[in-house]
N, C-alpha and C positions, 0 to 999 in steps of 0.2 A: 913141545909146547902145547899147552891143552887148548880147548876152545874157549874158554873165558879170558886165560889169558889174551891168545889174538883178538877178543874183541875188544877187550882194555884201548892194546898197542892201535889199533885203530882208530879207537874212539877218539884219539888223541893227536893223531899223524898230524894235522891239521891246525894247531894250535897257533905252533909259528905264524902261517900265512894267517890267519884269522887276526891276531894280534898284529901284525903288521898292517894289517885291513883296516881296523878300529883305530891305529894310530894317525893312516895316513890319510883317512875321512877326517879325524879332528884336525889334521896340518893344513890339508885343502878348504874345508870349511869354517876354519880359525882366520885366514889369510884373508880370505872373500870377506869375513866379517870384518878384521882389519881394514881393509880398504874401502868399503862400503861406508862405514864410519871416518874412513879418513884418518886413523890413529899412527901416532909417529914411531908406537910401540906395540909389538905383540900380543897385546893382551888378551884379545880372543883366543890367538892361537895356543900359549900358555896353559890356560884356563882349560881350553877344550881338550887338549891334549891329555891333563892334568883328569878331570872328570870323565873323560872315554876310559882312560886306562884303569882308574880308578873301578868304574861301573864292570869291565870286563875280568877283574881282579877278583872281584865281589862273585860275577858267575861262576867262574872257573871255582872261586872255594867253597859257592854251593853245591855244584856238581860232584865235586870231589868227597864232600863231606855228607852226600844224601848216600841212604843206604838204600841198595838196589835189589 
């Protein structure tokens, strides 16, 4: 395996946990807003979920798509 490769594979190790990271800030800070509002429905949480994952989608496919 050359050197570019392993810096790919590493560049990326990481992903998983990062996306889990972005998901579980919008579940935690969707709820707080749920309740702070007093809502009988998700809808922060939805929403946030929905625009975090969206926003870190968006990075990953500029990363992927800039040339280096």
């Amino acid at each position: 395996m050359n050197h570019k490769q392993t810096n790919g594979y590493l560049k990326y190790t990481g992903l998983a946990f990062q996306l889990a990271g972005v998901v579980v800030m919008a579940i935690l800070l969707g709820q707080w807003l749920d309740k702070k509002w007093m809502l009988s429905k998700p809808y922060f949480t939805v929403t946030l979920v929905v625009v975090f994952f969206s926003a870190f989608m968006y990075k990953l496919y500029k990363e992927l798509t800039s040339s280096e």
